[in-house]
N, C-alpha and C positions, 0 to 999 in steps of 0.2 A: 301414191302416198297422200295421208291424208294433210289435211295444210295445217291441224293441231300436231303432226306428230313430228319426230326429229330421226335423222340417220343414225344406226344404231353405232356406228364407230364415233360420233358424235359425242353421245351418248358414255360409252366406253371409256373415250378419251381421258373427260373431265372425272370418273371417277376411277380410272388409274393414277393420275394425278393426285387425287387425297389421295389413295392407296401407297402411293408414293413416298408424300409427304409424310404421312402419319399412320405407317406400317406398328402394330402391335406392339412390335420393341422399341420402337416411339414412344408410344403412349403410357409403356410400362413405367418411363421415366421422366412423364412430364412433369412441366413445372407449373406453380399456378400462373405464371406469369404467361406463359404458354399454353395454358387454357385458357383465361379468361383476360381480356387486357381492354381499354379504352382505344382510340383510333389506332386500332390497330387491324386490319382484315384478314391475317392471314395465323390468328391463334387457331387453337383445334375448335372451338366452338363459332368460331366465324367460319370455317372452315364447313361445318355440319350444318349453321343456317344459313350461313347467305353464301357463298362460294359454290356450293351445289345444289341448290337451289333449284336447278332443272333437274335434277333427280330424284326432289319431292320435297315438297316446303312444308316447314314447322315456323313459317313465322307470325307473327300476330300475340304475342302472349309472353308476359313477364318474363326476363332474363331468370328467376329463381326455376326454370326450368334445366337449367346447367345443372342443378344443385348449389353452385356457388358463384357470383358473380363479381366484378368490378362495377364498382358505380362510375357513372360518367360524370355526377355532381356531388362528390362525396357527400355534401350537407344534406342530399337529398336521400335518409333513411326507408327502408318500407318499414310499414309499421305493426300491420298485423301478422303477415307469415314468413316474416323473417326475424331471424338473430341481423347486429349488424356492426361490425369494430369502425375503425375508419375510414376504410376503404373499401373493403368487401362485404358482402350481405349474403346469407344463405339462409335453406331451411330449416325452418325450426326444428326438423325429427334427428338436424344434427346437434343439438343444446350449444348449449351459450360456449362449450370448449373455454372460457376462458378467454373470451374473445380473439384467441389467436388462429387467424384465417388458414397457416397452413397446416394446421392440424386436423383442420376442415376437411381440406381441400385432399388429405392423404385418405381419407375415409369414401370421399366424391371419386378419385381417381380410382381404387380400388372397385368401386361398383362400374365405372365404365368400363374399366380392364374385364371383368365377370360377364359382363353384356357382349363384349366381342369376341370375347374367347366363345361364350355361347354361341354367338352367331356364328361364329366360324364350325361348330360342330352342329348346326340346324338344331339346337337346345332350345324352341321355343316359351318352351313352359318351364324351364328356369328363368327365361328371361321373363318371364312374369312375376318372378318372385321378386326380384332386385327391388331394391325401394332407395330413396334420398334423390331419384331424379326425374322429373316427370314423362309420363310416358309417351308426350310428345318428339322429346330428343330420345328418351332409351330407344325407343322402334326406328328414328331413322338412324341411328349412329347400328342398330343391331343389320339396319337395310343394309349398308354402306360396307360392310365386312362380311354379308352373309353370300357373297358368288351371286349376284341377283334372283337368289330363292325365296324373294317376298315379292309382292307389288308394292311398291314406294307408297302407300297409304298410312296416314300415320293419327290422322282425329278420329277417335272414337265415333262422332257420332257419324261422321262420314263413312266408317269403316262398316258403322251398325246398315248404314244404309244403302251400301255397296252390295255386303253379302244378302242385306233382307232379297234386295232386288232380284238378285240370282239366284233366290228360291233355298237361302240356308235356313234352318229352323232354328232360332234363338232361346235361348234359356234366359231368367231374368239377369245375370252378370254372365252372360257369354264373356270366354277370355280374349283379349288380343291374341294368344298364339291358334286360338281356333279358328278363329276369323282369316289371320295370315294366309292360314296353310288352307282354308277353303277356299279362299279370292285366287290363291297362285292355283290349286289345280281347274281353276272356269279361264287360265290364260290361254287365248287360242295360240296354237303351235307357231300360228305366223306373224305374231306377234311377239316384239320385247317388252320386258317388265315394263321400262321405262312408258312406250308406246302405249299399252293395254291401261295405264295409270291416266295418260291423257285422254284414252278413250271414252274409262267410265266419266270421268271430273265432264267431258266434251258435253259427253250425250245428258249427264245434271246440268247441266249450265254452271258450272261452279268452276270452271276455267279461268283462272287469273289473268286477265290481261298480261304480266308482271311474267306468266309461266309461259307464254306462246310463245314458237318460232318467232325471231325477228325475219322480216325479209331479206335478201340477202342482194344488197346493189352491186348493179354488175358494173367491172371492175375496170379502167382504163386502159385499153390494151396496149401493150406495150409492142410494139411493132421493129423495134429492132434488138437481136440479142446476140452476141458474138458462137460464131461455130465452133464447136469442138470434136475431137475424132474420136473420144473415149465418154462412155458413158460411167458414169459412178452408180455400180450395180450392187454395192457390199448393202449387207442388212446395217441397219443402224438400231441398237439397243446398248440401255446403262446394265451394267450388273448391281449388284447388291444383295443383302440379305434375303430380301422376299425372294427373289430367282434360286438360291440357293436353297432354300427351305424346301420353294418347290419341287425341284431337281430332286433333292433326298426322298419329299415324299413321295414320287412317280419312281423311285430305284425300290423303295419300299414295295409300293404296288405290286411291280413288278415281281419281286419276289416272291410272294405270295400265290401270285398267279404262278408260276413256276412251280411252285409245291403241292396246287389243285392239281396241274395239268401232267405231274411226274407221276402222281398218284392215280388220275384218272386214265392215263395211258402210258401206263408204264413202258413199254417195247417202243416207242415213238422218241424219235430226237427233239429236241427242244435247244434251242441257242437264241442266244439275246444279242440284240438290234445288228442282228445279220441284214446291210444296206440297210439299216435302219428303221428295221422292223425291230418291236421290240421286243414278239416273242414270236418265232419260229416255229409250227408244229410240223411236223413231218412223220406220216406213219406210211406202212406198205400200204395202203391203198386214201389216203389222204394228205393234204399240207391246207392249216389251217394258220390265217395269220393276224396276229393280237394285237390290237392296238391302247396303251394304256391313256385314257384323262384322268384330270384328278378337279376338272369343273366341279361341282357341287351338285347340277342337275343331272339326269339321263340327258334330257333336252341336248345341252351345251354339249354335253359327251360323244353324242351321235353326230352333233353339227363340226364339230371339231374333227371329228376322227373318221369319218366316212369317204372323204375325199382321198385322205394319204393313205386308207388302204385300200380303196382300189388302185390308185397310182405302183404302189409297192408291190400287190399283187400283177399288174400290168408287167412290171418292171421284170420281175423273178420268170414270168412264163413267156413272154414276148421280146424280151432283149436279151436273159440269159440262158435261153428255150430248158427253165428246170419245171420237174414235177408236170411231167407230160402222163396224163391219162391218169392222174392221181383228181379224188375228188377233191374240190375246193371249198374253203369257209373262209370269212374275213368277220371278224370279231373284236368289238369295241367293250372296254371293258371300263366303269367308271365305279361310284361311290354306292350310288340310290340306285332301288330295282328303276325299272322302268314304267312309266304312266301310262293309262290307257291310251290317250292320242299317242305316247310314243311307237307302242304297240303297233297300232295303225299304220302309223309311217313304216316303220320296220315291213309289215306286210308290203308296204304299198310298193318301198324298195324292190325285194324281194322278186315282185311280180313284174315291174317294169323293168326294172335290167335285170332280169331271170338269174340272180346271183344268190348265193347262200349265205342270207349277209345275219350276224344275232347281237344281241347286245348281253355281255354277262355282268353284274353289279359282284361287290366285292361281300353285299352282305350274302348272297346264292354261293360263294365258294369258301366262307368259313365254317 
């Protein structure tokens, strides 16, 4: 590893955390007080600039990038591109309201809810359309919800110069969602978003001190610690809303799969999360077994879902000796077709563990 880049569970952690904090049905109902506040670190726009911060920085430039902010000196108005009551100041394309700030602030809120719901469905050029925020915060707040299917770049001209490099051909107002979606398909496979983002900034010299790993001192060891006979082996997880949303949307999946695969092989059994598989194929002369993600990439989908089914296939023919002499497939089934480097891998699979392994995306089965 290189000594700009970070561990990807690192990485993960800090933006489960916002994920956490500030899940969709969160933000449906914030407050401005809770968007925008003075010493305060942990509203949602502290949250998107400085809190995450290792996951790609928007900072250097006017708070009116919120669309609306708190003054930290209320006397201290802007003058030329903002409206400004007594406490808060915003842009001007939201007019004088009356100078009542949260009348503002429901107009500001309403465009960031449109920007995640986007990103959560990879709508890049919607989120091009959105206006009242600048598009330094629209793309990393669109980053931070979109499953990491961007590269955390987020200045324009940086972004112009990212893609030029990598040989995109520019029109005179290339959009940000073009740029996106051409930087995320030049990410190498062994690479995370996060990582490939320090890469390009390393290789410009444009690496923030401010953005580097810290080093990491090593730790005073502790040299005595009392024996115990039992280990503490239980998974540790919070429930909540997002878990549940998700669950529904992978039962969904599933189902769908299920109505391809009735239809495509009719005379063939199909059963759902038999040991934990989640969809069962079994015909006279095949068992093929389907594993559903609901990650945002093929990438994620493959990385996720490759391990448990070969384990499950292990599991069904070598412990409970089923489906002897029947051909085999194991099949990862996510949102997005598959990328050319996916492709690749998938072959490469394939031929080094001589397995029948494919990926089917959900838009090939409607």
């Amino acid at each position: 590893m290189n000594d700009y880049e970070i561990p990807l569970y690192e990485d993960e952690k800090l933006l489960k955390e916002f994920l956490d904090r500030w899940p969709l049905s969160e933000v449906k109902k914030i407050t401005i007080e809770e968007y925008t506040d003075v010493n305060n670190r942990f509203t949602f726009t502290q949250w998107v600039e400085n809190q995450t911060r290792p996951l790609g920085s928007i900072n250097g430039i006017s708070s009116l990038k919120f669309g609306i902010y708190k003054r930290r000196d209320p006397k201290k108005k802007s003058k030329s591109k903002a409206y400004s009551n007594d406490i808060y100041s915003w842009i001007k394309s939201y007019g004088e309201s009356d100078f009542d700030a949260n009348v503002v602030f429901e107009q500001v809120r309403d465009r960031v809810v449109k920007v995640i719901e986007y990103a959560q469905q990879l709508d890049f050029e919607s989120i091009e359309k959105v206006d009242g925020i600048y598009n330094l915060f629209k793309w990393k707040v669109a980053f931070l919800y979109s499953g990491q299917s961007m590269i955390p770049v987020f200045n324009r001209d940086v972004l112009l110069r990212f893609t030029r490099e990598l040989k995109m051909e520019h029109t005179k107002k290339v959009e940000y969602a073009k740029m996106h979606r051409y930087l995320y398909d030049k990410k190498p496979p062994n690479l995370s978003v996060f990582n490939f983002m320090r890469k390009l900034f390393h290789e410009a010299g444009l690496l923030d001190e401010k953005d580097k790993p810290k080093p990491i001192k090593p730790r005073k060891r502790n040299r005595s610690r009392k024996a115990t006979n039992k280990l503490n082996t239980e998974d540790q997880f919070r429930k909540g809303t997002e878990e549940t949303i998700t669950v529904q949307h992978h039962k969904k999946f599933q189902e769908r799969l299920y109505e391809y695969l009735d239809s495509k092989y009719p005379n063939a059994n199909i059963s759902f999360e038999k040991n934990f598989i989640d969809l069962l194929l079994v015909s006279n002369s095949e068992v093929h077994y389907y594993e559903v993600k609901t990650a945002l990439t093929s990438e994620t989908c493959i990385k996720q879902g490759l391990g448990q089914l070969l384990s499950y296939s292990f599991y069904e023919e070598q412990v409970e000796k089923k489906h002897k002499g029947l051909k085999k497939k194991i099949v990862i089934v996510g949102q997005l077709k598959a990328k050319e480097y996916d492709l690749e891998f998938i072959n490469y699979v394939n031929e080094s563990l001589n397995v029948n392994f494919e990926y089917l995306s959900l838009e090939e089965i409607t």
